[in-house]
Structures are given as C-alpha cells and as structure tokens.
C-alpha positions in Angstrom: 165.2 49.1 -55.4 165.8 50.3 -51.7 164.3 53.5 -50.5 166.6 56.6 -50.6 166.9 59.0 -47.2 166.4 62.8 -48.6 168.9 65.4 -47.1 166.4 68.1 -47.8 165.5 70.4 -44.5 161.9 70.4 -43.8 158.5 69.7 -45.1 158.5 69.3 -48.9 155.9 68.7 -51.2 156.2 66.1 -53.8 155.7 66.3 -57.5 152.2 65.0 -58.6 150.7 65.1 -54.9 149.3 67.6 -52.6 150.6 65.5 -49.6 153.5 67.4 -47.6 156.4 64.8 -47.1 159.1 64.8 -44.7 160.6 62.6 -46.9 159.5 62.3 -50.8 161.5 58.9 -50.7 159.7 57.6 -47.7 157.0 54.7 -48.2 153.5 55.9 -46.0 152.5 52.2 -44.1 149.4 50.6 -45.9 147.8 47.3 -46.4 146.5 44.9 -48.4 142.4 44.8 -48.2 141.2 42.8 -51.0 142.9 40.2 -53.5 141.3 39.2 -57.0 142.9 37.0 -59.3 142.7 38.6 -63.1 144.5 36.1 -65.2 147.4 33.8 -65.2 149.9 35.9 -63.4 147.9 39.1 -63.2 146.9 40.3 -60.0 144.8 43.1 -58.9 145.4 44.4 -55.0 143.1 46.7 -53.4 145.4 48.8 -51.1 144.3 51.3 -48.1 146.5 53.3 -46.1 147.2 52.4 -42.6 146.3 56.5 -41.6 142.8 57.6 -42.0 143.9 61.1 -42.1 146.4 60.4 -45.3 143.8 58.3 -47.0 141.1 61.3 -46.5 144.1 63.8 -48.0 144.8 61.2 -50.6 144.0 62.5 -54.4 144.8 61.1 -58.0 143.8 61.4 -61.3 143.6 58.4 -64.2 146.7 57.5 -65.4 148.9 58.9 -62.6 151.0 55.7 -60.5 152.0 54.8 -56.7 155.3 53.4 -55.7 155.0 50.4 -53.9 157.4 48.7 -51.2 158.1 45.5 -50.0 159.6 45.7 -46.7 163.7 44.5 -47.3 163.2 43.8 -50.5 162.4 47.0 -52.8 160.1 49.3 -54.8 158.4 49.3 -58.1 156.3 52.0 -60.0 152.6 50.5 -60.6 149.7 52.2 -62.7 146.5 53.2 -60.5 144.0 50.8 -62.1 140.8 52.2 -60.0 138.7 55.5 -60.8 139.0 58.5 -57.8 135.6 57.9 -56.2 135.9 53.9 -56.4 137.5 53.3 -52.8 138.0 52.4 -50.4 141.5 52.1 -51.3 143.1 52.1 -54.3 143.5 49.0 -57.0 146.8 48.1 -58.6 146.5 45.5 -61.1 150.2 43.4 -61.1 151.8 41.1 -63.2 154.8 39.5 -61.5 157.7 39.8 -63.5 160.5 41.3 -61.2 162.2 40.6 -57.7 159.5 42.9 -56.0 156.3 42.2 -58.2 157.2 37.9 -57.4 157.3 38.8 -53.8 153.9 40.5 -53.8 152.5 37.2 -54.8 153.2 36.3 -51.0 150.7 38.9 -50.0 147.5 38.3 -48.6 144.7 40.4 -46.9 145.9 42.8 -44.6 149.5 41.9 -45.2 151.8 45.3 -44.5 152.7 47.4 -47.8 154.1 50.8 -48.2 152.9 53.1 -50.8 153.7 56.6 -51.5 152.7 58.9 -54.6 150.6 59.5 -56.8 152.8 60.6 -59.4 153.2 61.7 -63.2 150.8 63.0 -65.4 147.5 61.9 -66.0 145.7 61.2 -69.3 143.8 64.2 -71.0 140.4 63.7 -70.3 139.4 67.1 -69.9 140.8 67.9 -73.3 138.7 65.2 -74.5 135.3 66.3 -73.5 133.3 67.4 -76.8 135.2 65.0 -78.3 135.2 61.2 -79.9 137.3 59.2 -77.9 139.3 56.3 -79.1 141.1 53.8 -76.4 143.1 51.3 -77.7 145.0 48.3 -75.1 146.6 45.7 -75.1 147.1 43.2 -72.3 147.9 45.0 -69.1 148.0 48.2 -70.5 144.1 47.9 -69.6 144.8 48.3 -66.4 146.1 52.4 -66.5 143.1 52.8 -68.6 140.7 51.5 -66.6 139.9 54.5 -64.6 139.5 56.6 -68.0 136.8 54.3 -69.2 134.8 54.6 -66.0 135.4 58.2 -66.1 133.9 58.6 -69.3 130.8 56.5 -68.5 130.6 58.6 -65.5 130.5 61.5 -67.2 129.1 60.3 -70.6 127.1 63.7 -71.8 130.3 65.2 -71.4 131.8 63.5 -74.7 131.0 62.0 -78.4 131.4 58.9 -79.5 133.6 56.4 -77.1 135.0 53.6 -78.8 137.4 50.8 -76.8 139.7 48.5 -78.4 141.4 46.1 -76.8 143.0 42.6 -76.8 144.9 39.8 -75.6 147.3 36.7 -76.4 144.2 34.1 -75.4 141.0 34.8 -74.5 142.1 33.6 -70.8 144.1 36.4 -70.8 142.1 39.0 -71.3 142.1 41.4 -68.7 138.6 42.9 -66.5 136.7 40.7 -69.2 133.9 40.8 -66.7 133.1 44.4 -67.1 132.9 44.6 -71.2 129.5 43.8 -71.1 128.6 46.8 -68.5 130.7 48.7 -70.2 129.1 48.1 -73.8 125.7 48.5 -72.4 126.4 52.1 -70.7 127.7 53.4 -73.9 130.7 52.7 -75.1 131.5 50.9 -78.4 133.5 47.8 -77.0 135.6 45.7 -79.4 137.7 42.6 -78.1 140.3 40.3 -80.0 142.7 37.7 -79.5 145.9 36.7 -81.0 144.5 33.0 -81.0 141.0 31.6 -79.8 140.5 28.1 -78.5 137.7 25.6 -78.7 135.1 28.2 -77.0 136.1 31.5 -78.2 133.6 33.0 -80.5 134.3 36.6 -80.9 137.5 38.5 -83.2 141.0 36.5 -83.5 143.4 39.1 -84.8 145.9 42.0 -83.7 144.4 45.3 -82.1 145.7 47.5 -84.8 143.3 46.0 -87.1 140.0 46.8 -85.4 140.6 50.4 -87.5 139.5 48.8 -90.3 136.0 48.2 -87.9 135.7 51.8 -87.4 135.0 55.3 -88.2 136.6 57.9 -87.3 136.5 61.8 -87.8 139.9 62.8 -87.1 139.2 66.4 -86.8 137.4 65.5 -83.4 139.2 62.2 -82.1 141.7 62.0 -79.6 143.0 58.6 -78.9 144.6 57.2 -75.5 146.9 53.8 -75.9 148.7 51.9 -73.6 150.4 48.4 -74.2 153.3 46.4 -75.3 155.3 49.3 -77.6 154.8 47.2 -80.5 151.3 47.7 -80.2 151.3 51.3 -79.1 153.8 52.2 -82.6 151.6 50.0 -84.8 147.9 52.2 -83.2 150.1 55.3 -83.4 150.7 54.9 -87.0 146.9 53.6 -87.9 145.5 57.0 -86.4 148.4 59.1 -88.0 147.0 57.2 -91.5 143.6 58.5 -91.0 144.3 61.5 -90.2 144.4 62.1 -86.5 146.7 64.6 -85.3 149.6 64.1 -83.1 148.9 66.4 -80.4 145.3 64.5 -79.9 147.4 61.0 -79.9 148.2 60.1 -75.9 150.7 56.9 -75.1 152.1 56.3 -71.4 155.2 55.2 -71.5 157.2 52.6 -69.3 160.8 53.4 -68.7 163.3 52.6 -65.6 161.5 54.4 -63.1 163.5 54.7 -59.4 162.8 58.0 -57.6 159.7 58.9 -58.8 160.1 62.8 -58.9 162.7 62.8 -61.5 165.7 63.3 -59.4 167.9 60.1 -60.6 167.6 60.6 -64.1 167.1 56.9 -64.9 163.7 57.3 -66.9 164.9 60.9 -68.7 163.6 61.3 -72.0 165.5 64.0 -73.8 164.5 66.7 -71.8 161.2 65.3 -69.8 161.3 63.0 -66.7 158.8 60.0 -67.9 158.0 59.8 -63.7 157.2 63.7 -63.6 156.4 65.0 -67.1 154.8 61.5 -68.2 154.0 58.9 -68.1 151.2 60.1 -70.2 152.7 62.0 -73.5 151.3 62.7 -76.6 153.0 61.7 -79.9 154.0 65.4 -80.9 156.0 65.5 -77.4 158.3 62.2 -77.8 157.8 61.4 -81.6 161.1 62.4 -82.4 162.8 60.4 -80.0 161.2 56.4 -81.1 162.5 55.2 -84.8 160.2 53.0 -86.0 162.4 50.0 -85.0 162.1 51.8 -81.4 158.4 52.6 -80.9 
C-alpha cells in the first residue's frame, strides 16, 4: 500500500497516539538497529526513530501496532512485540508473506524504515489485575503477546495465577523459545506443544486447545488473552466458554485488511467498529455475533 496525503488543515492528533501529526498518513524516518533471526521465515527488527525528540514522545501499550514503510514499495500493519520500558527502540517480530514483509528481508542494520503509530487498542491488562490470567498462542500470534507476558512478570503481585499456552507446527518453529525457561522460573505456568516432534523433541505433541484439559481454571476469576491462526483462536474461545469463562473476560486480536490505520478507509470495518481503531484487541461479547463457527 502507498502512503495517502491528508487534506486536513493543521496539526492533528492521531487515534491511538499522543504524537501531533501534520499528516496522520505520513511515515516518521527510522531505522533498523538490531536483526535476530526467530524461525524459518520469522524475523524480529529492532526499530528506532531517526528523531530523538519523537522517540522520547513515543508511548504504547501491549497489543497496540506501528505501520511500517518501505520506501516505493508500501505499508503494512505489524504487532509491537516488545514491552514499553524494553528499548531502545521498538521490536516487530515479521513473517514475510506479502510484497512489503519479502522486501524487509533486504534490510539490514541501520537500513532506512518509516514507521508511524502506535495504533488500536491494547489488551486488558489492567482489568486483569486480581485476576488468573490465561494466554493462549499459537505461532506468531506470540509475538503481540509478548509484551503482556513481560508485563505481568513485571508486575507479578499485581495478579493470580498466570498460565501460558502456546504452540507451534515443529518444534523449530516455535517462536522466543529461548525465554520459556525465564519465563517459567519467574512465575508463570508455561506449557508448550507441537503439531509434530522430531527425533529430539521431548516435551507435548498435540493442538493448543487441548492443554485445557492440563488445567484448572476458576472461571469466575479468569480472563483469557488469545492470539493466533482463527482456527486456533475459535477452537480456545469455545474451550473457555465450556468451562465457564465469560465472554466479556475472553480477549482475541483480530487481523483484518488494515490500510489507513485510523479507520478512515473502511477496509478492516467490523459491523460498526474499526479493527485498526476500536481493535485490534476485542473481547468475544463485542464481535461474537459477527464469526459463525465456520468463520471464527
């Protein structure tokens, strides 16, 4: 996608940032800084803004995303996959699937980016203090969920029991799989799978959905966050809604054809939200009614 020129008079301030814009469609310059390889095709980029002044001004919250530009070739709506007080910079953790996410594979450290955001609603983690706290992934959808698991170990007196579930196609594909361990130790109940071991895998083969069966759960005080592949999403959604949890206190973030960012083209509506501005975090009592089961 190629950036937009706004007719709008003035300074403006855009949706999901404190940050006043000339232009809300205008990419701010930035960089590249750091490069680590994930998995096969996953990439995470540590990026920094070019301006001291708008990297100081610079705020976000877990589960809030950047739109990021390739010079001449296009933009494309990435999760923030770093906590707030983890910079320099902020990580993006990429698979390359697209026009613009195959041309970011060309980048290397201190290559020229543009970035501009944050945007969308985070997830509800201030609703979730007192609470149990169930995240469930799958795949990439790690990566937005990331920051909420290092919130909650940051903050750790602040909530119940904390219980992660998440898994992968292989066990080479499991994403950040050098953090479990930390992340274990510091209090959170960690369970991995795999859709299929090989010769050295030793831990669970088997979908995410059934790690339920693994735990338990008082639904009266869980609320549970889930991002992943929307088969994986429905099938979590509808183990938590069998014991019990209730809707409002079940959060998804949802992908959908986002352009603009700030809900002005329309192309990510959903019924009468704006996934880039009123998600992409919802919970299930917001969107249920618009996913049959075929659907979500």
């Amino acid at each position: 996608m190629t950036t937009t020129q706004s007719t709008s008079p003035g300074p403006r301030t855009v949706q999901g940032a404190d940050l006043p814009e000339d232009d809300p469609f205008l990419p701010r310059p930035a960089y590249v800084s750091e490069i680590r390889g994930e998995t096969p095709g996953i990439t995470t980029y540590r990026i920094e803004f070019a301006d001291p002044d708008r990297a100081a001004c610079y705020a976000y919250e877990p589960g809030q995303f950047n739109m990021l530009w390739m010079p001449g070739i296009g933009e494309v709506p990435i999760s923030i996959a770093s906590a707030p007080d983890e910079g320099p910079g902020i990580l993006h953790t990429i698979r390359a699937t697209g026009r613009v996410t195959n041309a970011m594979t060309s980048l290397k450290p201190k290559s020229p980016i543009g970035l501009r955001g944050p945007y969308g609603r985070g997830w509800p983690l201030k609703q979730a203090e007192g609470r149990d706290v169930l995240v469930v992934s799958g795949g990439l959808g790690l990566a937005p969920l990331r920051p909420v698991v290092l919130a909650l170990l940051a903050n750790r007196e602040r909530y119940g029991k904390v219980i992660l579930m998440h898994g992968a196609r292989t066990p080479k594909d499991l994403l950040y799989d050098y953090e479990y361990e930390s992340w274990s130790a510091r209090g959170i109940e960690t369970l991995i799978t795999v859709d299929r071991g090989d010769a050295a895998w030793r831990g669970r083969v088997g979908v995410v959905p059934v790690l339920f069966n693994r735990v338990t759960i008082d639904p009266k005080r869980t609320l549970m966050m889930t991002c992943g592949p929307e088969v994986l999403m429905r099938f979590a959604v509808a183990e938590a809604i069998a014991r019990e949890i209730p809707a409002g206190s079940i959060y998804y973030s949802l992908e959908r054809n986002m352009h603009c960012a700030i809900g002005l083209c329309g192309h990510c509506q959903l019924g009468p939200d704006f996934v880039c501005k009123d998600g992409p975090v919802f919970d299930h009592s917001q969107t249920a009614r618009f996913f049959s089961r075929e659907h979500f």
